[in-house]
LUMTIKOL-208673 format. One line per field, with one value per residue (C-alpha): residue in one letter; x, z, y. Coordinates in nm, 2 decimals, padded with zeros to 4 digits, always signed. Layout:
N
residuo: [A,...]
c1: [X,...]
c3: [Z,...]
c2: [Y,...]
//
This chain:
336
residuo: [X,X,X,X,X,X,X,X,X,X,X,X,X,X,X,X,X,X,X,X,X,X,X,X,X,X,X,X,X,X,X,X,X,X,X,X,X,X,X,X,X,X,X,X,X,X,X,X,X,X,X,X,X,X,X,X,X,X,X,X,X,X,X,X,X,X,X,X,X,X,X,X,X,X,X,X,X,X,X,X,X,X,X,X,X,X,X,X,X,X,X,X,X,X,X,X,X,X,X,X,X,X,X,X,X,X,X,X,X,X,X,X,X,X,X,X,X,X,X,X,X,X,X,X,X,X,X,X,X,X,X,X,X,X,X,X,X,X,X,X,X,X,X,X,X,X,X,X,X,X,X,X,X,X,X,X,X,X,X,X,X,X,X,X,X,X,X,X,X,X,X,X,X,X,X,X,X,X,X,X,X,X,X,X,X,X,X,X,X,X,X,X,X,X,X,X,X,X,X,X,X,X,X,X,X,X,X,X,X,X,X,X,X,X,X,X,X,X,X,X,X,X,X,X,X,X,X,X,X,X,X,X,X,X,X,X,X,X,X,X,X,X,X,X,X,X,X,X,X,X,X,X,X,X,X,X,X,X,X,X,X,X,X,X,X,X,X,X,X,X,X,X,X,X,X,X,X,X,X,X,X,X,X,X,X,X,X,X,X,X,X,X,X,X,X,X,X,X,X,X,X,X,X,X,X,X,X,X,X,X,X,X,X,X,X,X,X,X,X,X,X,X,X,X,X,X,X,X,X,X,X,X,X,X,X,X]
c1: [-00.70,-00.70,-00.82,-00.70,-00.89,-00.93,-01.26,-01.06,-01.07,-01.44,-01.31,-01.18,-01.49,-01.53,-01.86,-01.99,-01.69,-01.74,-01.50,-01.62,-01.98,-01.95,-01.98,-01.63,-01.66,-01.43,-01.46,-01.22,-01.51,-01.53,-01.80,-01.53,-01.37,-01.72,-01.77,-01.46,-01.53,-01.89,-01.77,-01.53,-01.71,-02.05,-01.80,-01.67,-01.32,-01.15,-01.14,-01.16,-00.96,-00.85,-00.45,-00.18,-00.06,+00.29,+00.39,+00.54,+00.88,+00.76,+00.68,+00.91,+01.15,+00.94,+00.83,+01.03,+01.00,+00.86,+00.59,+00.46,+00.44,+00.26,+00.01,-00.03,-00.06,-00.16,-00.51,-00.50,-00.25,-00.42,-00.46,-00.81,-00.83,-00.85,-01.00,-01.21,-01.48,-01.28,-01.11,-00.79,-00.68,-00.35,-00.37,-00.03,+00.21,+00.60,+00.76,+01.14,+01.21,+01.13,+01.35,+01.27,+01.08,+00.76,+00.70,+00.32,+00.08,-00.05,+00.25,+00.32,-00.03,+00.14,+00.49,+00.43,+00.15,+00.18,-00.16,-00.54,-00.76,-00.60,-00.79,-00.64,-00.95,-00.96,-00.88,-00.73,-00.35,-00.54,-00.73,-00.40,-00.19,-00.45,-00.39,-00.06,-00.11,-00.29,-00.06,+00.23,-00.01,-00.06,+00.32,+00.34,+00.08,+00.30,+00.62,+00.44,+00.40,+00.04,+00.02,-00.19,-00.30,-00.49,-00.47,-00.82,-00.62,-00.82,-00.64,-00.46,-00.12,+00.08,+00.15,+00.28,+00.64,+00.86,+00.78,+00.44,+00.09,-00.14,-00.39,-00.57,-00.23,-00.05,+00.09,+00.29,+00.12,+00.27,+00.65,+00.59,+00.47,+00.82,+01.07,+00.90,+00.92,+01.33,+01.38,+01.38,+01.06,+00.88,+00.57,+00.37,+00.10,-00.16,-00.34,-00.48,-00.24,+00.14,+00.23,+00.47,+00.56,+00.65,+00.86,+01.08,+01.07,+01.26,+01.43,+01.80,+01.71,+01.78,+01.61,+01.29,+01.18,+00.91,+00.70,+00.38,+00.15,-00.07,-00.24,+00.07,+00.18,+00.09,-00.26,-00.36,-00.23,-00.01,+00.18,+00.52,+00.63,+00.57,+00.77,+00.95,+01.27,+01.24,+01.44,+01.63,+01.91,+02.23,+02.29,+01.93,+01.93,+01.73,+01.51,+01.22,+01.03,+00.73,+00.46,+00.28,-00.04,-00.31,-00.61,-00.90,-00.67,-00.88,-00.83,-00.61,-00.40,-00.37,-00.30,+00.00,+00.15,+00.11,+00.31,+00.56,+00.60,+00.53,+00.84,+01.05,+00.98,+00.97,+01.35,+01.41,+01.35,+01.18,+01.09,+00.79,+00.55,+00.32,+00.03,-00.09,-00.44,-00.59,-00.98,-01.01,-00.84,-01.25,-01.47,-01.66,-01.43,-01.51,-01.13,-01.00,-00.97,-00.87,-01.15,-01.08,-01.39,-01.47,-01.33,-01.00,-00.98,-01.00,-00.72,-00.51,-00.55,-00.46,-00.10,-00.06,-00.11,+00.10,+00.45,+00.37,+00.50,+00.40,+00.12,+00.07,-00.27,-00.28,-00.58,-00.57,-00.78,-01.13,-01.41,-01.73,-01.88,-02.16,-01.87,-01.62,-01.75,-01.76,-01.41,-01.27,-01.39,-01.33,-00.97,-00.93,-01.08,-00.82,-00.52,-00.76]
c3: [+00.84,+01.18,+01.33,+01.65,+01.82,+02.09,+02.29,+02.48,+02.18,+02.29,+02.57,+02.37,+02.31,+02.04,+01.94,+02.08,+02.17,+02.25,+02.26,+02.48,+02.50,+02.07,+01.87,+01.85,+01.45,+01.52,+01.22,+01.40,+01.56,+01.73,+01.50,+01.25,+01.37,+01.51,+01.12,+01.00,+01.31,+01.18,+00.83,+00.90,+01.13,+00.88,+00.59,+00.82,+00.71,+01.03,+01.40,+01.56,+01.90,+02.13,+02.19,+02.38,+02.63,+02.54,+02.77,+02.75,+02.63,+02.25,+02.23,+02.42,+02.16,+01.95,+02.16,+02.40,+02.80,+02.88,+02.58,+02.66,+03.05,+02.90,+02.78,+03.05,+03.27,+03.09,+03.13,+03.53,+03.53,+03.40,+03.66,+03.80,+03.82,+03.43,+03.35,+03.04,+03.05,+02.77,+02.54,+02.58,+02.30,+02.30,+02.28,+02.20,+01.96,+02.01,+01.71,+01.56,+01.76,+02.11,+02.42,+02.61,+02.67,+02.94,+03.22,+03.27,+03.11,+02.92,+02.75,+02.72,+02.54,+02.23,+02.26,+02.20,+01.96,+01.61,+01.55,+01.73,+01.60,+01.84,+02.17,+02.49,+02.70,+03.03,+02.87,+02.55,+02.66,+02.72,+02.43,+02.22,+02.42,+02.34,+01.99,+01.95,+02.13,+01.85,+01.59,+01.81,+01.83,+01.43,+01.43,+01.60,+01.43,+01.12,+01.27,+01.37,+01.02,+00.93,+00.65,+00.72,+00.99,+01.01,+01.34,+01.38,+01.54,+01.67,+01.74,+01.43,+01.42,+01.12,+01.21,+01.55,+01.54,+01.84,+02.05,+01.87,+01.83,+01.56,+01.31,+01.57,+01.62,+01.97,+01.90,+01.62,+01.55,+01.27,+01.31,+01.69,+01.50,+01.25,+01.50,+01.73,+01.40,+01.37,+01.06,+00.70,+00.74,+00.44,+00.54,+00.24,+00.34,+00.16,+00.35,+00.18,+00.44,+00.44,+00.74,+00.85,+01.18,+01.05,+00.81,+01.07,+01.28,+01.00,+00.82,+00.94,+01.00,+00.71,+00.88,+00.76,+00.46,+00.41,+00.10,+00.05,-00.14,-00.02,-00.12,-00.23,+00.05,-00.10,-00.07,+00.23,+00.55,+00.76,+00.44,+00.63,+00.50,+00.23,-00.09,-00.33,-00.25,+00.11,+00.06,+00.40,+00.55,+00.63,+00.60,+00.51,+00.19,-00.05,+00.21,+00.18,-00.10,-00.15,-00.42,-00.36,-00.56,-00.73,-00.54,-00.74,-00.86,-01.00,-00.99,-01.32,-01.20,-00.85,-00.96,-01.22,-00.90,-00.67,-00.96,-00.95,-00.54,-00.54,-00.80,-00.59,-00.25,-00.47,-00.58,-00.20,-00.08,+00.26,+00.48,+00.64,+00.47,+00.71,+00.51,+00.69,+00.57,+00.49,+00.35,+00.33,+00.00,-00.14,-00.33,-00.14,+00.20,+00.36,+00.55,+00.17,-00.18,-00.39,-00.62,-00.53,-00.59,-00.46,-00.79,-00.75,-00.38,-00.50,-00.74,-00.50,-00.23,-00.55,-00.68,-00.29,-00.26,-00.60,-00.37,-00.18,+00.13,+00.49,+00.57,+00.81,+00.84,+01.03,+01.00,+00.99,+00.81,+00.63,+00.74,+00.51,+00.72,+00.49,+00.25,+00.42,+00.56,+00.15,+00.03,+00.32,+00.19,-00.14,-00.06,+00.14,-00.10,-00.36,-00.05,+00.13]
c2: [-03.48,-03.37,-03.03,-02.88,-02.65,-02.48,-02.37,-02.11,-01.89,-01.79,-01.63,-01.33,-01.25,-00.92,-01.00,-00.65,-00.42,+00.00,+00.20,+00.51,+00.45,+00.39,+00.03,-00.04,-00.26,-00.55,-00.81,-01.07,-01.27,-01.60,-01.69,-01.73,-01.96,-02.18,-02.18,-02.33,-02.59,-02.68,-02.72,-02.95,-03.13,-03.16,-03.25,-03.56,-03.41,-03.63,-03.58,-03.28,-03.30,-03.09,-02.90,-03.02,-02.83,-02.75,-02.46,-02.11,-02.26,-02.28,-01.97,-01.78,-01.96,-01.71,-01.42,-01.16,-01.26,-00.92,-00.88,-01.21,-01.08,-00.80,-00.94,-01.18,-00.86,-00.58,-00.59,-00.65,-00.38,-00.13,+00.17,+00.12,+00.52,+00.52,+00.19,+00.19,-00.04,-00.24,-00.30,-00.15,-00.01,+00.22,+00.59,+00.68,+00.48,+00.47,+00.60,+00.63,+00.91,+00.76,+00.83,+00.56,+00.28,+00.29,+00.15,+00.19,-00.08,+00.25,+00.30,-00.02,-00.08,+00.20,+00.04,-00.29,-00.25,-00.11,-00.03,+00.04,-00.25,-00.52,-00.49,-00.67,-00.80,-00.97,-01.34,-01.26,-01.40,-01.73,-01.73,-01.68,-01.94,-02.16,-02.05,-02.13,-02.48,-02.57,-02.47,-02.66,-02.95,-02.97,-02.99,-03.28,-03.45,-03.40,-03.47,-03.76,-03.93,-03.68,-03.60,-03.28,-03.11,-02.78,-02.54,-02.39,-02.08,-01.77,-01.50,-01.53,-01.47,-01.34,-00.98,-01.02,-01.00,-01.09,-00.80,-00.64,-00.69,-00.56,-00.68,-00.89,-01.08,-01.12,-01.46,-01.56,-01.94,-02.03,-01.86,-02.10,-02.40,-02.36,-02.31,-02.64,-02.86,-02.81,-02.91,-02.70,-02.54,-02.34,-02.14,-02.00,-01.74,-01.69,-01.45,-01.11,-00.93,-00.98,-01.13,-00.86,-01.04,-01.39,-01.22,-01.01,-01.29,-01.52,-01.26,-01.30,-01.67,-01.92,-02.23,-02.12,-02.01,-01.73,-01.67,-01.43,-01.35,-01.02,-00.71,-00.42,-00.20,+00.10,-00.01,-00.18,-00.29,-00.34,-00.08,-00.07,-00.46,-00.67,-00.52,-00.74,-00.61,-00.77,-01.08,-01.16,-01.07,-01.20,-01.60,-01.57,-01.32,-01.44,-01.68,-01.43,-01.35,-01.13,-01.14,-00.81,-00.76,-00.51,-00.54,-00.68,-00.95,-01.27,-01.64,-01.68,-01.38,-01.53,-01.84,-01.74,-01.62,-01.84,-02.10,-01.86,-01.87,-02.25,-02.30,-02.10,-02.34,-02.68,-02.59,-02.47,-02.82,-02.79,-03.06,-02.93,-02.64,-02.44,-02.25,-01.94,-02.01,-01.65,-01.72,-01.33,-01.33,-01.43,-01.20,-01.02,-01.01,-00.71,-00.69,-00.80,-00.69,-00.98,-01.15,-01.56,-01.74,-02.11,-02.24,-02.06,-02.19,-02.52,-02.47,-02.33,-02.60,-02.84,-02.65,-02.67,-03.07,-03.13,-03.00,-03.30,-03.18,-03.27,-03.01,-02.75,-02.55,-02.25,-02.08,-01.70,-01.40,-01.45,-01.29,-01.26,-01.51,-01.61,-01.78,-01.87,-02.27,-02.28,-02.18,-02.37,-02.64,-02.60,-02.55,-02.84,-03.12,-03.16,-03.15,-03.47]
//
């Protein structure tokens, strides 16, 4: 197996974040992802190498031209006059009855974003290109004649759609790394979150199929996607499907789901299957609710390896950081 990552993700640096003078609690850490990096690399799970630099192109195959300027620019942008110290967080939000849309980075911050826990810092547009260069270079690697390949991605990437950011996301990795492979793509996430933006991203679009299992939106986030009735549109009804769950599901419950999902993409006959890898599905995950323990990891990283499919990793929520190294691991040894 290789790993891909990226040491620019350190540069979006949310370790200790204020927001007017207060502790700004900001779960999405780089230590996250330096975990994932040292338990693959002290399990001698294969090579650790660096991304490819693909370019823009890839992802504005994804993204809208001006959201991607804006966050290139947003945070240089910013009038000096008001400047907070950082992050900047929006302070308004456009909603369903706006007029127009701005044209101050301000503005800009509430139009493009859907929500206030995503904070744009000085680097983060390089940390998240270099995020999605990782996912583009996993692709390759399978396209190649990998089997696997996992994307040690940070930002993660799930709920940005093509012109919003929230939930820590401002790239789309995994919707980038599908539309690069150009072939029948399936990806499966797995993350305790739906991942809103891949879905509206792929939901008129029947190249790629999307399937997700995720906490119900009645009762946590992002609670405007990720109902079963959310099936596609167009030439690509019935391309979507969503398993919303109770929270405090366990591993026998999780797992007679994820069959269920796993059937459906089996008779759907991709070529390629991309998992958006959320570890914050585990007991005890303080951004989660679900109950998955190690054992139940490794069961689902084995229902995963009997499709037989050319593999995609793309890391993106977990974040009790005192178990995660563990139930990555756990996952990942029946698919080596």
């Amino acid at each position: 197996m290789y790993t891909v990552y990226a040491r620019q993700h350190l540069l979006h640096d949310t370790t200790h974040l204020s927001v007017e003078g207060a502790p700004f609690v900001y779960e999405e850490v780089p230590a996250r992802i330096e975990i994932l990096r040292q338990a693959v690399l002290q399990a001698q799970a294969g090579p650790i190498i660096a991304p490819t630099d693909h370019g823009v192109d890839p992802i504005l195959a994804i993204h809208d031209p001006d959201y991607l300027a804006f966050l290139q620019t947003a945070f240089a942008e910013y009038p000096s006059h008001s400047r907070p110290a950082e992050p900047l967080l929006p302070s308004t939000f456009a909603n369903r009855r706006m007029r127009r849309k701005p044209k101050s980075v301000i503005g800009l911050l509430g139009y493009y974003g859907f929500g206030s826990g995503s904070p744009i810092l000085e680097h983060t547009w390089e940390a998240a290109y270099w995020s999605a260069q990782c996912a583009l270079t996993a692709a390759d690697l399978v396209r190649g004649g990998e089997k696997l390949a996992y994307a040690l991605c940070r930002p993660p990437g799930h709920h940005a759609a093509q012109d919003l950011y929230g939930g820590f996301c401002y790239l789309n990795n995994a919707a980038i790394a599908a539309r690069s492979l150009q072939s029948p793509t399936a990806i499966l996430d797995i993350d305790f979150h739906h991942g809103n933006g891949t879905q509206e991203i792929f939901y008129a679009d029947p190249s790629v199929l999307y399937c997700s299992l995720h906490a119900h939106p009645d009762l946590d986030y992002p609670y405007y996607w990720g109902e079963a009735d959310e099936t596609g549109a167009g030439p690509a009804k019935g391309c979507n499907r969503n398993f919303p769950l109770p929270l405090g599901v366990n591993d026998d419950d999780y797992l007679h789901t994820l069959d269920q999902a796993l059937d459906w993409l089996a008779r759907s006959q991709p070529r390629y299957l991309i998992v958006s890898l959320g570890l914050d599905i585990a007991q005890g995950d303080p951004v989660g609710g679900f109950q998955i323990t190690p054992q139940g990891f490794s069961a689902i990283g084995k229902r995963i390896a009997d499709l037989q499919l050319p593999l995609i990793l793309v890391q993106e929520g977990g974040y009790l950081l005192e178990t995660m190294a563990q139930n990555l691991l756990c996952f990942l040894s029946n698919l080596m």
